[in-house]
Each structure stands twice: as C-alpha cells, then as structure tokens.
N, C-alpha and C positions, 0 to 999 in steps of 0.2 A: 430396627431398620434392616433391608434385606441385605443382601451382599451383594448383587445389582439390580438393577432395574431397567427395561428396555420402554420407550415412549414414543412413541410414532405422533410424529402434528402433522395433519394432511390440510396445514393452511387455514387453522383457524383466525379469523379477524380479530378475536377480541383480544391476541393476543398481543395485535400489533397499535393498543390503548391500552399497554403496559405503563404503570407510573414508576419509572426506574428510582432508586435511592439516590442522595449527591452524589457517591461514590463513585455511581457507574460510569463509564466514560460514555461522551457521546455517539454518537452514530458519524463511521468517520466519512470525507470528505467525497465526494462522487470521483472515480478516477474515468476521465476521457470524458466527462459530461455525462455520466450515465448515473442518474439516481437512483433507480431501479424503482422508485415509490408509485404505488398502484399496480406492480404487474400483477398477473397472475401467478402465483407458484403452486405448488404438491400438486396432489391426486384427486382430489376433489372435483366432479364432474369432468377430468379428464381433460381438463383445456389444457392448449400448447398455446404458443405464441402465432404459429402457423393458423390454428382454429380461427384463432380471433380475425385471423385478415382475410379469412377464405372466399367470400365475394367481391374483394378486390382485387385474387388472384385470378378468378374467376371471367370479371373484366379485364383481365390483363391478356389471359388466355387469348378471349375470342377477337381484342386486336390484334396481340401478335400473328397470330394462326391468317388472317385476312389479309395483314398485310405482305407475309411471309410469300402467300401466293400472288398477291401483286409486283413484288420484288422479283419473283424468280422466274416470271412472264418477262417481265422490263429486262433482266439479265441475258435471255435466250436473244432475246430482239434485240437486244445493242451491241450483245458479244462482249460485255463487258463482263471482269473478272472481279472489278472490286464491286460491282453491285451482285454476283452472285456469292462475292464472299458476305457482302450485308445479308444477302438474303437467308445463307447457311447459319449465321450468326444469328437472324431471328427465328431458322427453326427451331436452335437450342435452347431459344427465349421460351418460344410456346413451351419445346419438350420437357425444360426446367420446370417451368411453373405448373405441366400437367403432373408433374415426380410429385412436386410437393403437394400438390392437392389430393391426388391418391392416398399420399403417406399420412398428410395429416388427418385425412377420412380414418386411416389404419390407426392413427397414435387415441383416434375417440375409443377403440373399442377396449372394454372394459378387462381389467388384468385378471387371471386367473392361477390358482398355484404351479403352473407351470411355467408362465409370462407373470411373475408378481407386478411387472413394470407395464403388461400389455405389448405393446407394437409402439411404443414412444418413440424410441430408438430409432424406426425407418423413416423416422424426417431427416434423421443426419446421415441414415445411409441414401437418401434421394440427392442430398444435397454433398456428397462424397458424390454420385453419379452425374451431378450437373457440374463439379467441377472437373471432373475427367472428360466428360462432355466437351466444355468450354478448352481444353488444354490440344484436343485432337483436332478440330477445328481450325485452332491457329496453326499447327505443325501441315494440315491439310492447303491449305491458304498459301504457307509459307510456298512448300513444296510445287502446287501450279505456277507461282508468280515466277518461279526461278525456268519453271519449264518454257513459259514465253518469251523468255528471254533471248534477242537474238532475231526473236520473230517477226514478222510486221504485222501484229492483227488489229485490222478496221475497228473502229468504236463507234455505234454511234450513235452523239451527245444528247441530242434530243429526248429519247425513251429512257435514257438512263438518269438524265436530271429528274424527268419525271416520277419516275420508281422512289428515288434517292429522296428527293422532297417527301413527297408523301408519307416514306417510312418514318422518316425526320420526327412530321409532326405527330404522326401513331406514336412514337418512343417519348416527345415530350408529354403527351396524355399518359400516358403508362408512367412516367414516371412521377407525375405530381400524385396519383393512385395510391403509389406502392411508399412515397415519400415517406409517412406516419408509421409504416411499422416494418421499416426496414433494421429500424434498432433494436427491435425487440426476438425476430426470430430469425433462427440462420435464411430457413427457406426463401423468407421477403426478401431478404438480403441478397441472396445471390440472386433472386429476380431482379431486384432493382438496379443490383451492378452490372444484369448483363444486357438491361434497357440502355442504361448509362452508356454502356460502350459500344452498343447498338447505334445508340443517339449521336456519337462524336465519330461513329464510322458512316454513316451515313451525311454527315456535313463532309467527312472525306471524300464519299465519293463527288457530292455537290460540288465540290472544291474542283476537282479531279474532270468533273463534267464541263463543266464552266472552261479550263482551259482547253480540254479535247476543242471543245466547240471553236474555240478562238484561235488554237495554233493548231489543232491536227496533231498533237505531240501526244501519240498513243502510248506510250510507253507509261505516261503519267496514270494509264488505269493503274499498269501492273504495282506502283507507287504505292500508290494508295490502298491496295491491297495486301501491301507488308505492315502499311500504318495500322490497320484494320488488325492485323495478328499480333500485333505490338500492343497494344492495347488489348486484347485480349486476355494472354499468357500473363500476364500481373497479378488481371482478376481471377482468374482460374484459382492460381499460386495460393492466394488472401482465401479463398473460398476454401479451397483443400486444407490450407493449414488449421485454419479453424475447426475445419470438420475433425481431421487429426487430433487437435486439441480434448474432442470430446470422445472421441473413440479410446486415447491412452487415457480417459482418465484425468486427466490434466484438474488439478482447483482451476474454477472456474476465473476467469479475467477480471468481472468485477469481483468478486473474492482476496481478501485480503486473511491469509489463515494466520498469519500471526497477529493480527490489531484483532481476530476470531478469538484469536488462545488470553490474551489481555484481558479483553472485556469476560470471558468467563470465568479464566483468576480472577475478578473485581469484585465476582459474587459473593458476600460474606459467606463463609463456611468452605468454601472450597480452597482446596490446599494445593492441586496437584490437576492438570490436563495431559493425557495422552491419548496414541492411537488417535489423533483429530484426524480425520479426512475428508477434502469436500471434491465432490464432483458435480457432471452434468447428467443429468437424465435425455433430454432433449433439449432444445434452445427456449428459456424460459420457466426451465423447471431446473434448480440444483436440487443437492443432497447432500446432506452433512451427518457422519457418523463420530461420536467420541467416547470414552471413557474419563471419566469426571472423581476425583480421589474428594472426597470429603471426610471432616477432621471425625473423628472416632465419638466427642461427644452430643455433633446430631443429633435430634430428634425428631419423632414422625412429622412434628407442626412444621417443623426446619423445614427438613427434608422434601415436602412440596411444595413450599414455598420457593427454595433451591431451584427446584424442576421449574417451578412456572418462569422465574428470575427468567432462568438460562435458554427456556423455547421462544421468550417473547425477546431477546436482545436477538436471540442467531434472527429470527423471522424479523422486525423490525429495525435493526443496523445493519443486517448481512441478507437482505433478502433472500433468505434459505428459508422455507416453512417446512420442509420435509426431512428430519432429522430424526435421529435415532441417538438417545443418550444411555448409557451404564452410568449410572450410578453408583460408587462401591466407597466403603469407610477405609481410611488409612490402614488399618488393620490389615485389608484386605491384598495391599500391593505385595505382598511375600508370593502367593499364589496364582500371582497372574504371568509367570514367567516373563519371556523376549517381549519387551515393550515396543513399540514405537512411536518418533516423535508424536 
C-alpha cells in the first residue's frame, strides 16, 4: 500500500447508491430544513447553483429593469422620496441579478492550471458587490430623508400610488420566479431578498400614499423612506455575512465536520482522521480535504474498498462530492510532522 494516496470525486452518482455496513452511521439530520438531496455538486460540466436558475434570473432582470424606469418617472412626477428610494432599490435589484448572471456565465467556463477552480468563485464576489450595493443605498436614503426634514415638500399621491402599486405586483411575480432556488444559491438569494424588500417597500410607500392623499401629511413620504432603508440594511448584513462566510473559508453551514470525522472513524480499518477541512467553492459546490491514518495491516483489496466507503459517505451524508483523501498506514504518522485537527 502506498504511503498516501490523493482521489479527486468530481461528483460521481453511483456513488451516492453506496450500500453502507450496520456500522455506519446514518446520514445525519437536515440542519434549518436543508437536505441538500439532489443538488448538484463538483466540477463536472461546471454547474453552480446560479446556472441552474439562470432564465429565471433572466426574467427577473427584464421586470425589474421595466419597472425600475416606471418607478423613477412616478418619483420625478410626485416629488416623492420614498418612491424614488423604491425606485433606487429596484435598480439594485436589476444591477444584482445582471452581477450574477455575468458571474455565473464566468463560473461555466472551464478551469485551467492556472484557475484549477475556473471563475467559480465570482458568483460570491457578485454577490459580495450586491450586498455593498444594497448597504449604500440604505445609508443613501437615510441621508435625503433627514435632509427634508424641516421642509415642506408637496407630494403628489395620485402618480405615486400608481408607480407604488405596479412595482408591488412586478415584485410579487419576481418573487414566486426566484421562490425555488433561492436556497440553493447565494446569487438567487440575494435576488429574492432584495425583491422581498422591494415588495414590502413598495406596500410602504402604498401606505404612505393612501394617507398623503387623505391628510396632506407630507412628512409621511420622508417615513416611509427610513422604513424602506430599515429594511434594507438587515438584508445587506445576511447577504455579506454569508458572502464572508465563503471568502474566509468558513466549513460550510449545512457541514457538520465533526458527525464528518465520526462517520469516517466508523470505517473499519481506519484508525485515525486529521488535517479534515471543508469549504465552499461557490454556493452549491463544497470541498473537502483530509488525511485518513489506516491500521498498518491493510491491504490492496482493503484499501479500495476504504476509499470507496469514505467518498460515497462524504458525497451522500455530507453532500461534499468534491474531495480529496490521503490515504497513509499508521506507520506513516512519525513523518508527517505539525498535524491539524
């Protein structure tokens, strides 16, 4: 047997019609509702989570963008602040969803020894730029409504209900759309979040319109326009962190690395797990690297049998199919210096 071994799985199915022993433990519990069963994972033709939804982005695009310019006509004409705050909020909708569609065009294109990953990676730097996006926006919002303060500026209700509705029901389409794969990839997600608050900013200004129209009590734009940035700044927050998440590195969320290190101690033959690390590649694709100590009297029949054990639990209980194992015999642990966990 060698003294290690390296095995790349770029997502093979059959290995996820593994027939585990009693022994193994099962595939543990979904954490937050997230099975993870059926995604796509590895390298294999290159799909992300973003690919998969890309003509829903696509239609999401060309509401946003249509109604963006209906909104910011209605805002000129009413003099209203919280429908040009809806309206700047739905340009970041479109601007977000054209990031990710760019980026996930850029995550298809095929890795080369320079990019062994490709361009995967710039769907979470799109989705890093849609939540910076979405944070200047609210500070931007903030900042006007505080400037009118003080002021007496005319509103008026009529064009700006109208703007306000319409955007309404473009945000409720958009988001029944983007509804199905918003759990699956960062990109859909921060579009659907920022439909979502698109959608509940625009019933603000509704709100907002309805009583201009009744009392004349203009101040209620500027109201509604902090509602609008308050909502906002949360999602931003959730967006970025996430993105963070996968820029340090972070084990993946649905990842659980120690029920990981268990279920591959459970393998007969294996003695010993170190150096375990899992990450994200992009949203929908992890990776998992480890070094695997097995007992010294292995052998060759073992020994792949071992392997297959161990790529078919990481891929079907940890939906990782893109992993990299060492293999090495106890013997072996003298010579491998500074471990980690």
């Amino acid at each position: 047997m060698s003294a290690g071994h390296d095995h790349h799985d770029h997502g093979h199915d059959h290995d996820h019609g593994h027939a585990f022993p009693a022994t193994h433990p099962a595939r543990p519990e979904a954490d937050g509702g997230h099975g993870g069963h059926g995604h796509s994972h590895g390298l294999d033709g290159h799909a992300t989570a973003t690919g998969k939804h890309r003509m829903k982005l696509v239609v999401v695009l060309c509401i946003t963008a249509s109604i963006f310019v209906v909104q910011l006509i209605g805002a000129f004409i009413a003099n209203s602040l919280a429908l040009l705050a809806d309206a700047g909020h739905m340009l970041t909708d479109a601007t977000g969803v054209l990031i990710a569609l760019i980026a996930s065009l850029l995550a298809t294109l095929a890795p080369t020894s320079k990019r062994t990953f490709g361009l995967m990676r710039v769907e979470v730097l799109a989705a890093l730029a849609n939540g910076i996006i979405l944070g200047v926006i609210a500070v931007v919002i903030v900042i006007e409504g505080i400037k009118r303060f003080g002021t007496e500026v005319e509103v008026a209700a009529g064009p700006m209900l109208i703007a306000a509705i319409i955007g309404a029901a473009a945000n409720l389409v958009c988001l029944l759309i983007l509804q199905s794969g918003q759990k699956e990839s960062l990109n859909v997600r921060g579009a659907y979040l920022e439909v979502l608050g698109d959608l509940l900013g625009s019933v603000a200004v509704i709100v907002a319109g309805i009583i201009i129209l009744i009392t004349e009590w203009y101040v209620v734009d500027q109201l509604a326009s902090f509602a609008i940035a308050a909502m906002i700044a949360p999602r931003a927050y959730s967006l970025l962190r996430d993105v963070l998440r996968v820029l340090l590195e972070a084990t993946p969320k649905d990842v659980d690395l120690d029920a990981t290190r268990t279920h591959m101690l459970s393998v007969p033959g294996v003695v010993d797990v170190h150096d375990l690390h899992a990450w994200t590649i992009t949203s929908g694709v992890n990776a998992l690297s480890a070094h695997v100590v097995l007992a010294d009297e292995i052998g060759t029949d073992e020994f792949h049998s071992i392997l297959d054990e161990l790529h078919a639990c990481i891929g079907a209980h940890f939906d990782t199919d893109h992993c990299t194992l060492q293999l090495e015999p106890l013997r072996h642990v003298s010579h491998e210096g500074l471990q980690h966990a």
